[in-house]
N, C-alpha and C positions, 0 to 999 in steps of 0.2 A: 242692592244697597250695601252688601257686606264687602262686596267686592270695592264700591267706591271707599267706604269706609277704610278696609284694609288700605287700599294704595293712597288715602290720605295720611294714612297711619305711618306707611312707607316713607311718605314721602318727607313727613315730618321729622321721622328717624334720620333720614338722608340729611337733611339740612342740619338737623346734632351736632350728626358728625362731621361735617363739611364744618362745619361754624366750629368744632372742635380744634379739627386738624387745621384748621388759618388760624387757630391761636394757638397752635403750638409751631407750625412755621413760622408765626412772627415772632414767637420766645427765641426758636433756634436762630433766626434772623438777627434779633436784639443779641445774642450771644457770640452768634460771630463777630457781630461788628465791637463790641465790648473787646472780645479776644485780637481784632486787630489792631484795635489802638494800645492796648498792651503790647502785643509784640512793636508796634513801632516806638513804644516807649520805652521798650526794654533793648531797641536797636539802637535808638540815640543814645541810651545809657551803658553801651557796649562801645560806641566810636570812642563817646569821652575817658572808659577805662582806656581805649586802646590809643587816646592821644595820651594822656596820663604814664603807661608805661611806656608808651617812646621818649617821652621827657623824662623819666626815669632812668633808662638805659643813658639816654645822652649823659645828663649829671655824673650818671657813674662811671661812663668812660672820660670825662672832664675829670673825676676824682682822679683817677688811677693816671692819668697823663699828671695832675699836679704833684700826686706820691712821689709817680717815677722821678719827676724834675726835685722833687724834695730832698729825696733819696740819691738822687746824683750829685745836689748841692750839700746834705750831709756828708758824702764820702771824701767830697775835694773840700771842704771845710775840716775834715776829722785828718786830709794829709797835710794841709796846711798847719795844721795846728801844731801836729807830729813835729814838722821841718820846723817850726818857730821851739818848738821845746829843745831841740837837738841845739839851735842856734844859741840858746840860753844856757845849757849845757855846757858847750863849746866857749861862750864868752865867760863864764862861771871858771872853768878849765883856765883859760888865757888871766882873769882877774886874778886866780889863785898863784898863777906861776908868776906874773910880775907882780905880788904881794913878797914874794920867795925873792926875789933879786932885790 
């Protein structure tokens, strides 16, 4: 009788912990799958930074192409302007000498 007793006793222990351990495999279960929908939503949220800085770059290299064109149209506007001040000079110069005759 002690001996059925004990292996019911046993037996009951066993099923505890069996009934323990499948609730803590379906935590760990529920936890992975939590954890991978995290990582895939922190993978779509990695594409869009990483279209974000290619649109970034691009912009920037469109800025620095408009500078340089900016910077080329200020230089040939700054000798233009030069050659027009010289000419106004020059005609100032010719106005004063036929003011003299």
């Amino acid at each position: 009788k002690d001996k059925v007793q004990n292996l019911d006793q046993n037996l009951a222990d066993s099923k505890a912990v069996q009934e323990a351990l499948t609730k803590k495999l379906q935590e760990v279960m529920e936890e992975g799958a939590r954890l991978k929908h995290e990582t895939e939503i922190l993978k779509a949220a990695a594409e869009v930074a990483k279209g974000r800085e290619e649109n970034y770059k691009a912009m920037m290299e469109k800025f620095a192409e408009k500078s340089k064109d900016l910077e080329q149209g200020m230089t040939k506007l700054e000798a233009e302007n030069k050659q027009l001040l010289e000419r106004i000079s020059q005609l100032e110069v010719v106005a004063e000498n036929e003011k003299k005759l």
